[in-house]
C-alpha positions as CSV (number, residue, x, y, z in Angstrom):
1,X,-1.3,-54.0,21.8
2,X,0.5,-56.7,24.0
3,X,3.3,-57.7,21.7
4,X,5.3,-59.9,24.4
5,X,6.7,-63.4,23.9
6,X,4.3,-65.2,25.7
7,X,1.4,-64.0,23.6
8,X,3.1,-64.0,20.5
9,X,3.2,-66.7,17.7
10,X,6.3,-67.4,15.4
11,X,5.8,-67.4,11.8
12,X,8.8,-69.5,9.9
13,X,9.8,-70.8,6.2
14,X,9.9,-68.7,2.9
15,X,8.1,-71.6,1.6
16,X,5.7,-70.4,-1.6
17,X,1.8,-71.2,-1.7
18,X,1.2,-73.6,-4.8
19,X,-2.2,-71.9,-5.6
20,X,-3.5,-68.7,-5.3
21,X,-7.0,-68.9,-3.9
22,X,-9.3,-65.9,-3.2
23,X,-10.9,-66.7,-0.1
24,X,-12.6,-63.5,0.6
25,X,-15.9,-63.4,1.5
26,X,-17.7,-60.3,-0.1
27,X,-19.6,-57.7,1.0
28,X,-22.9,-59.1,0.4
29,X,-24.8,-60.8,3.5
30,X,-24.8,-64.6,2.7
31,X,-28.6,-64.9,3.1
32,X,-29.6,-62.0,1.2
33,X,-27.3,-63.6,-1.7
34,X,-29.0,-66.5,-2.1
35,X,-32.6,-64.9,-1.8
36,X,-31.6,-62.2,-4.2
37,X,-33.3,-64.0,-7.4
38,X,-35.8,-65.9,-5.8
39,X,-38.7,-63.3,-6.8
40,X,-37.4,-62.4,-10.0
41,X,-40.3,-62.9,-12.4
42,X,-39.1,-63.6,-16.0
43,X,-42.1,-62.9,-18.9
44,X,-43.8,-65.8,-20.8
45,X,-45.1,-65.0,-24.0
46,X,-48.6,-66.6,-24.9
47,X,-47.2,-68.8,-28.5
48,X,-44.0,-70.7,-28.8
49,X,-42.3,-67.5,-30.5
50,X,-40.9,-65.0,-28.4
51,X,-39.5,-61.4,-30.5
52,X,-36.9,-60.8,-27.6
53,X,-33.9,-62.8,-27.8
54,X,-32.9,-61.7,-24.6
55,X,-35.3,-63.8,-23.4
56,X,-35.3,-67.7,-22.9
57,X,-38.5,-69.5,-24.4
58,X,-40.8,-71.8,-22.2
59,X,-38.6,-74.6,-24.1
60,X,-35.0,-73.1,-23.6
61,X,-35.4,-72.8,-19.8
62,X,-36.9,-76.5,-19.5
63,X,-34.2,-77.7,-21.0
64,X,-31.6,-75.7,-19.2
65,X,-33.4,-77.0,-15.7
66,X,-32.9,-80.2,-16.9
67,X,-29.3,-79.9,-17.8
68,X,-27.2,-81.4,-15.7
69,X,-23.4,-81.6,-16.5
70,X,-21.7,-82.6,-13.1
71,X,-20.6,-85.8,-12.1
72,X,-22.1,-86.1,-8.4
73,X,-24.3,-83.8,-6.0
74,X,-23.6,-83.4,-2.9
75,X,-27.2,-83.3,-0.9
76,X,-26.6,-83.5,2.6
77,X,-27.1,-79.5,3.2
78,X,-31.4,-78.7,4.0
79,X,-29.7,-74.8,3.0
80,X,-27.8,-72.5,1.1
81,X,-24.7,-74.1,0.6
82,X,-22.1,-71.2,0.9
83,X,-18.7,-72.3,0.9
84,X,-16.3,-74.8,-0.1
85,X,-13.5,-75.8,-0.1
86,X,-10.6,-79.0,-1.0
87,X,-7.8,-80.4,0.9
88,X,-4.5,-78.9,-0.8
89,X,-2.6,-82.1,0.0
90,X,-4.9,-84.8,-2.3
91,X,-7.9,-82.6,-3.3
92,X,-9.2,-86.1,-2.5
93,X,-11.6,-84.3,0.7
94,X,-14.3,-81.3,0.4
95,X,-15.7,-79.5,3.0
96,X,-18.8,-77.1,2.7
97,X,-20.6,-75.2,5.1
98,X,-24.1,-74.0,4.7
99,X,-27.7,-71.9,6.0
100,X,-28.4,-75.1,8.2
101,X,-25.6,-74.5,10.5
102,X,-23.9,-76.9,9.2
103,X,-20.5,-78.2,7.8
104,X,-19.7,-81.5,6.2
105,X,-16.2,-83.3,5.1
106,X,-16.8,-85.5,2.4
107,X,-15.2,-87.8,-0.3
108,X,-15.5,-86.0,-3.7
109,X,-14.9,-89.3,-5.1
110,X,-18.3,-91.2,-4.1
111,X,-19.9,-87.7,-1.7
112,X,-19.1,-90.3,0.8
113,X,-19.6,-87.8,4.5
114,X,-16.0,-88.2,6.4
115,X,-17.7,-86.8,9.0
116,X,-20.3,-83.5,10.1
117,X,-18.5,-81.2,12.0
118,X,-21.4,-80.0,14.7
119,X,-22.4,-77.9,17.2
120,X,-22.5,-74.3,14.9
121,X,-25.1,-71.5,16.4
122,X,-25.3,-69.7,13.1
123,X,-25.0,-70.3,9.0
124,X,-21.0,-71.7,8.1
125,X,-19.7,-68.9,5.9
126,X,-16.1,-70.3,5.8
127,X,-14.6,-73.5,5.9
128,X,-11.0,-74.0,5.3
129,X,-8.2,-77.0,5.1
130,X,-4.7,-76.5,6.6
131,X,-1.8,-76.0,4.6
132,X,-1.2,-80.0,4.8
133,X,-4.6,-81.1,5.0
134,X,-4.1,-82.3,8.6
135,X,-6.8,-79.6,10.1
136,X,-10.0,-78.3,9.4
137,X,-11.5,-74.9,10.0
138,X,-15.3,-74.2,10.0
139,X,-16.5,-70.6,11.2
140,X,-20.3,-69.4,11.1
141,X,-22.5,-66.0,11.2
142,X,-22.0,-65.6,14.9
143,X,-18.5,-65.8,15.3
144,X,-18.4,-69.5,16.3
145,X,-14.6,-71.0,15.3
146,X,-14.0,-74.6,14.9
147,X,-10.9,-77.0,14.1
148,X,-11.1,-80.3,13.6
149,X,-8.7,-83.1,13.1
150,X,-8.9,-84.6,10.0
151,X,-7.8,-88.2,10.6
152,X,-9.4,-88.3,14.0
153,X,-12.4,-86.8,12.7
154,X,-12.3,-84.9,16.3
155,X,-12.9,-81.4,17.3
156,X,-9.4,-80.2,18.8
157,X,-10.0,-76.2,19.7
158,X,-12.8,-73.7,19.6
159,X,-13.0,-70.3,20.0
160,X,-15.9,-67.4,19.7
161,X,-15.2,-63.8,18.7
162,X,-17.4,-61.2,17.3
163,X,-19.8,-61.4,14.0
164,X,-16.8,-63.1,11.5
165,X,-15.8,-61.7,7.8
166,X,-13.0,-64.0,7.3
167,X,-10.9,-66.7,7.7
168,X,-7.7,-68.5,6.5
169,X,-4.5,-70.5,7.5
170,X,-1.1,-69.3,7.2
171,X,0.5,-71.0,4.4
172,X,3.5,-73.2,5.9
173,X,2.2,-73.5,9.6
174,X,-0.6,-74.5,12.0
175,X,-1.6,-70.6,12.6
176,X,-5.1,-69.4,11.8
177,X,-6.2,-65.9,10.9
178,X,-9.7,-64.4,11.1
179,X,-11.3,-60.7,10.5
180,X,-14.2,-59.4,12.7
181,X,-16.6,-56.9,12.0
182,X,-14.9,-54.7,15.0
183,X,-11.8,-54.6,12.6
184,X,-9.8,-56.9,14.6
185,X,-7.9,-59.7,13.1
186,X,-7.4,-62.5,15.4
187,X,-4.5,-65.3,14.9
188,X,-4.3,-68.5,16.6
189,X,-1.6,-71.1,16.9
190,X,-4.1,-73.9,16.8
191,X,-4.4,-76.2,18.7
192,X,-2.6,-74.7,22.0
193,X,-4.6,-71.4,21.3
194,X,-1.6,-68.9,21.2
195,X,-3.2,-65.7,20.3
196,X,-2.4,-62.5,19.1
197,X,-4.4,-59.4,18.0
198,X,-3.7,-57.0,14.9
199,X,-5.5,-53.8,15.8
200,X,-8.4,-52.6,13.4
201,X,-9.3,-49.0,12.4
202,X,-12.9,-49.7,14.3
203,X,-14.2,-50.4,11.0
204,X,-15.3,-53.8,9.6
205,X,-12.4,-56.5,8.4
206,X,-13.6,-57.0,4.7
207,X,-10.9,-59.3,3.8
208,X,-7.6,-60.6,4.5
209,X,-4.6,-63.5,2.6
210,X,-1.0,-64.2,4.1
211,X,1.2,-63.6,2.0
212,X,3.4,-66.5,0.7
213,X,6.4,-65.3,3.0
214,X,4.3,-66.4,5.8
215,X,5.6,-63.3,7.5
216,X,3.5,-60.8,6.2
217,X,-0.8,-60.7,5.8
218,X,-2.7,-57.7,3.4
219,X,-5.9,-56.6,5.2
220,X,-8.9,-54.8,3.3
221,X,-11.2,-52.6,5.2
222,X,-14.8,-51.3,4.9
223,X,-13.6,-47.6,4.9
224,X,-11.9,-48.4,1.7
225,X,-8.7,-48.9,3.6
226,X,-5.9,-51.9,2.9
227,X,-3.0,-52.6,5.6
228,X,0.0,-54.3,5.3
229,X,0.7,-56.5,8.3
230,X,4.2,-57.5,9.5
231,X,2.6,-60.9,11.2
232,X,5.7,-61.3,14.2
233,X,5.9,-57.9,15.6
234,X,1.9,-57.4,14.9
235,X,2.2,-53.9,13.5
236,X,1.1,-52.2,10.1
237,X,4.3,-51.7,7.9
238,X,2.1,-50.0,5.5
239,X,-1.6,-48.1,5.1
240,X,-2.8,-47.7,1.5
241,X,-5.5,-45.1,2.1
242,X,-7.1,-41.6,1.1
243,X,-6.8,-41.2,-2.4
244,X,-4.4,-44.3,-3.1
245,X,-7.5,-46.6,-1.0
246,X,-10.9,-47.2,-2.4
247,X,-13.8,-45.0,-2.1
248,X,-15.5,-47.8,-0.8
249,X,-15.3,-51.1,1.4
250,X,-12.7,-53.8,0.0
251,X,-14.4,-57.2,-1.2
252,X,-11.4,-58.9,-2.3
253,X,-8.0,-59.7,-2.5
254,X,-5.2,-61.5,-4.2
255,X,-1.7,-61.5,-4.8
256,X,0.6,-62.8,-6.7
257,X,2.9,-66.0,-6.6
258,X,6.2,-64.3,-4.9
259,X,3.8,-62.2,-2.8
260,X,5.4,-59.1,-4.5
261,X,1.9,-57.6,-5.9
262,X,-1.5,-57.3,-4.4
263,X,-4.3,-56.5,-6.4
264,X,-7.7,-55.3,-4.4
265,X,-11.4,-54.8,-5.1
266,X,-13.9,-53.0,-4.0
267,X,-17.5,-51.9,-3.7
268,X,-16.4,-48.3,-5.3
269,X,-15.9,-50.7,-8.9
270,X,-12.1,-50.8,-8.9
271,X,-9.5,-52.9,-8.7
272,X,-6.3,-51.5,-7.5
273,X,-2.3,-53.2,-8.1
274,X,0.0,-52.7,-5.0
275,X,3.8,-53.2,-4.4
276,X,4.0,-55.3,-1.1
277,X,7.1,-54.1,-0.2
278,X,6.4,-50.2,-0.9
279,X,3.1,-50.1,-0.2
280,X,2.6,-48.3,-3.1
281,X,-0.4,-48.2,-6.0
282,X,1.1,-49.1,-9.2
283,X,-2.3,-49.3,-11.3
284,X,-5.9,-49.0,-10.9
285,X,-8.4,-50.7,-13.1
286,X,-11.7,-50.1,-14.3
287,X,-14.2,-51.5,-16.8
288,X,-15.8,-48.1,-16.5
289,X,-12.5,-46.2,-17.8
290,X,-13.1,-43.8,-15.1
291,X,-16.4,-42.0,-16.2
292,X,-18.7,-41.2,-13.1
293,X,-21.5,-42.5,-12.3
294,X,-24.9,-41.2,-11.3
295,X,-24.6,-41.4,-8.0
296,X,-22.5,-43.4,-5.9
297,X,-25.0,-45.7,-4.8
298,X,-25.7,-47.1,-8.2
299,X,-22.1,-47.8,-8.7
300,X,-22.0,-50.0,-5.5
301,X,-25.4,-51.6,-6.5
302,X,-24.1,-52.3,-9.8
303,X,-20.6,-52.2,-10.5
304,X,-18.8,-53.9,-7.2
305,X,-15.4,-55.9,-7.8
306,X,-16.2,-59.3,-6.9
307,X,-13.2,-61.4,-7.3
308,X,-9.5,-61.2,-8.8
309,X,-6.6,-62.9,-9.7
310,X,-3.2,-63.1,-11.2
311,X,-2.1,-65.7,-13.8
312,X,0.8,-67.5,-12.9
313,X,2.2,-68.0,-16.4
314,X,1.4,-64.9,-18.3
315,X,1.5,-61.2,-17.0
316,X,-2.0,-61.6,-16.8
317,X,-4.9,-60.2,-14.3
318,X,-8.3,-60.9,-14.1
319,X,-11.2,-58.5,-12.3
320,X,-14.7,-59.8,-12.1
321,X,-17.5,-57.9,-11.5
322,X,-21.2,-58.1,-10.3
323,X,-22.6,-56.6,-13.2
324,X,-21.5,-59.8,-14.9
325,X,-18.2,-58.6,-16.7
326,X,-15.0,-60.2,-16.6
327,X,-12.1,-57.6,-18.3
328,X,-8.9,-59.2,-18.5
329,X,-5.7,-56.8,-18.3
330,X,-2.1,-57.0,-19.5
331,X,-0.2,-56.6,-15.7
332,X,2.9,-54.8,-18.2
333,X,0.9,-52.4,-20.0
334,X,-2.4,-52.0,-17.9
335,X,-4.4,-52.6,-21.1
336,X,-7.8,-53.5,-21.0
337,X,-7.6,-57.0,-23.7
338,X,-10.9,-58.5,-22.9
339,X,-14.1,-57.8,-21.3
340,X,-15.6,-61.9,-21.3
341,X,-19.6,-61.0,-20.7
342,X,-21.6,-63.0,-18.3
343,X,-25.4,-63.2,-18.4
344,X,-25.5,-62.5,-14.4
345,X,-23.3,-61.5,-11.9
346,X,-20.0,-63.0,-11.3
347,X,-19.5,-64.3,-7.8
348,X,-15.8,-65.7,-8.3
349,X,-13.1,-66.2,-10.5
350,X,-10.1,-68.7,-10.2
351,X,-7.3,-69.1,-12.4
352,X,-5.6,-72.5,-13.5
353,X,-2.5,-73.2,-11.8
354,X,-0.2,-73.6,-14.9
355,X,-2.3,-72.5,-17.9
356,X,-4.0,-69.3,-19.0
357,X,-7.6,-70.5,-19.0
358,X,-9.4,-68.8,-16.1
359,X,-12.6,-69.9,-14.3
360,X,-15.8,-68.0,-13.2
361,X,-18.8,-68.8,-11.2
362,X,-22.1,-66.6,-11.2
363,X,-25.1,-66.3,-10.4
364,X,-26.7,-67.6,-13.5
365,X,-25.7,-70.7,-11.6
366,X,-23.1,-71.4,-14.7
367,X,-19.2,-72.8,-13.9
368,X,-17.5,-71.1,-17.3
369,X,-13.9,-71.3,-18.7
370,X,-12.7,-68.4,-20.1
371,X,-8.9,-68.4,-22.3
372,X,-7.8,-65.0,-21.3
373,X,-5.7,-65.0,-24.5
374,X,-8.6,-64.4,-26.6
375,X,-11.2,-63.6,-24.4
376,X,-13.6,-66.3,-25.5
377,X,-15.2,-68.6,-23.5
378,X,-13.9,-72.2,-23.8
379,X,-16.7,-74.5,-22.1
380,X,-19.6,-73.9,-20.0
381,X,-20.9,-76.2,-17.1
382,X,-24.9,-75.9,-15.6
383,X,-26.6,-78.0,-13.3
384,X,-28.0,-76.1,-10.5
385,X,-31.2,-74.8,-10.1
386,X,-30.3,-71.4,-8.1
387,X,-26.8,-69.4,-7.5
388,X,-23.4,-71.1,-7.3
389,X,-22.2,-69.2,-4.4
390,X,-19.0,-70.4,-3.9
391,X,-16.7,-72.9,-6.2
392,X,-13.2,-74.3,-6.2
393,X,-10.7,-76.2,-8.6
394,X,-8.4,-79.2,-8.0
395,X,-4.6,-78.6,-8.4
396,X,-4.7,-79.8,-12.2
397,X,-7.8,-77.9,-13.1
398,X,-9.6,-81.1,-14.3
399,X,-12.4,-80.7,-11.6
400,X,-14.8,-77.8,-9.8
401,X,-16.6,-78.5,-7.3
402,X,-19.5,-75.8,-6.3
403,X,-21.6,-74.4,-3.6
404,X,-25.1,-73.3,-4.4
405,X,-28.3,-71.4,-3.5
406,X,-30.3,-74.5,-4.4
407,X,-29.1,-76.6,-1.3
408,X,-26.1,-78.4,-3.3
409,X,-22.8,-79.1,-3.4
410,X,-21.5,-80.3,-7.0
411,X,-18.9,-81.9,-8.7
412,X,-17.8,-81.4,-12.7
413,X,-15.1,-82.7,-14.5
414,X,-13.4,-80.3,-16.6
415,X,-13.1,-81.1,-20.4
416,X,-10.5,-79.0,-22.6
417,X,-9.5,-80.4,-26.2
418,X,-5.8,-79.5,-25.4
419,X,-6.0,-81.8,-21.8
């Protein structure tokens, strides 16, 4: 690994990132994720009355097509809309990236297009704002990078790697990380192109987040595998593996607002608490309180981690999983205090920045608040006719904005009695 001044890029400030975001892609091919439902044939019964109440009526699923509780669609995508994302500095500006190659900056006041950012070979999976808004980043299937500048509206560097998992900005500089299938994670000082390389395993780059140091990047792995990455000298300060890894490829990653705990997830159904600057596991957490499964192929099928999170004003952490639940657990204790049931698999949670209501997206195609106090859901938003895939909130929680399997971006506004 070349680690010499010319090739390496400088990481400063101890600045803090505002907001927690889970950017991770996860396991799950893109495509196949939107076509998952697409054939799923749900029973009609010949009268009006219908014995199963797990079943919707002719009626109930008219008028649930028809519901429509956002305040704008964005149409512009001909595709699977599968990723989205807001400009930190105004959360004025959304960009999303889609199956038709595509990626689009647009108002979210009036879906007004800023401008298309062009010339992708493969569907947009990721699409990013810089720290301060000034930059965009748009990365498809193929391995195709992009940054544009925002108030120009102008591509300013490109770059192709392999077959891309991830990508994100560093928090408090113009330096942009991605994960490749081979492993590798690449990091650019955009837009002079500096580069450096932090050597894979030779297994697939799952997911990655810098740290709010700036100085420091966690790195989940398909062999189960999570690294701790000391960003300026570009060499792994710690390997959480064997027993303390996952029994199966990482699908997400968080940490919390100091950067002093990471919490992972995985295909293997469990998410696991880790001390940054030990590298040690301090908790592992499972709806399944351990028990074994079948086999392990059912329990990837099934029970996968999907998304998590830490709450930033309660010692509180949230694990979402495909089989649709999300189990809230005391971060003290490691208590189990709510499992919040979903009619279909969550895709991703988020929580508020200064409350303890978190947020879920699934494939029901559902937005839903959840108060993680009680466990009970606190308002429910529908509109799309397929998947949300993706979905973000605004700094003050009072809007989401989703990506769907039905070819649309959308826009709700976010009602709570004590807002």
């Amino acid at each position: 690994m070349d680690n010499s001044d010319e090739n390496s890029v400088q990481f400063h400030g101890d600045e803090e990132i505002i907001e927690v975001i889970d950017l991770n892609e996860t396991e799950q091919n893109p495509d196949d994720l939107a076509d998952e439902f697409e054939d799923v044939d749900v029973g009609e019964t010949e009268d009006g009355d219908n014995e199963q109440e797990d079943w919707d009526t002719d009626d109930e699923m008219e008028q649930e097509k028809e519901q429509d509780d956002s305040e704008l669609t964005f149409s512009k995508h001909t595709g699977s809309v599968f990723c989205v994302s807001l400009d930190p500095a105004t959360n004025n500006l959304a960009v999303t990236g889609g199956e038709d190659d595509k990626a689009y900056v647009w108002r979210v006041s009036d879906g007004e297009v800023l401008f298309e950012c062009t010339g992708h070979k493969d569907s947009v999976t990721s699409v990013l704002f810089s720290h301060d808004s000034s930059l965009v980043a748009t990365g498809d299937m193929s391995g195709l990078i992009k940054v544009w500048k925002v108030e120009t509206k102008q591509e300013v560097w490109s770059f192709e790697v392999g077959d891309l998992e991830w990508m994100e900005w560093h928090p408090c500089a113009p330096v942009l990380l991605a994960g490749m299938a081979d492993g590798n994670v690449w990091m650019w000082k955009i837009p002079g192109g500096d580069c450096k390389t932090l050597q894979g395993p030779g297994c697939q780059s799952t997911s990655g987040k810098v740290l709010p140091d700036g100085k420091r990047a966690v790195v989940g792995y398909e062999d189960g595998n999570v690294r701790l990455w000391d960003l300026k000298q570009g060499n792994a300060t710690h390997v959480i593996k064997g027993h303390d890894g996952h029994q199966g490829a990482l699908t997400c990653l968080a940490c919390n607002k100091d950067g002093s705990l990471v919490l992972t997830g995985s295909v293997d159904g469990r998410a696991k608490l880790i001390n940054t600057a030990t590298g040690k596991v301090l908790g592992v957490f499972s709806v399944d309180g351990g028990k074994a499964k079948a086999s392990q192929e059912d329990a990837e099928e099934t029970n996968s981690v999907e998304s998590v999170g830490f709450c930033n004003v309660l010692p509180l952490i949230a694990v979402a999983y495909l089989h649709g639940t999300l189990a809230i657990y005391d971060l003290s204790s490691q208590v189990l205090r709510h499992k919040c049931q979903h009619q279909a698999g969550i895709v991703k949670l988020q929580w508020e920045e200064s409350s303890s209501v978190v947020s879920t997206c699934s494939l029901d195609g559902a937005v839903r608040l959840w108060d993680a106090r009680s466990g009970t859901m606190v308002s429910e938003y529908r509109g799309h006719q397929a998947e949300i895939l993706d979905f973000t909130l605004n700094r003050e929680a009072s809007m989401a904005v989703t990506a769907s399997g039905d070819h649309q971006a959308k826009l709700f506004c976010l009602q709570r009695p004590d807002r």
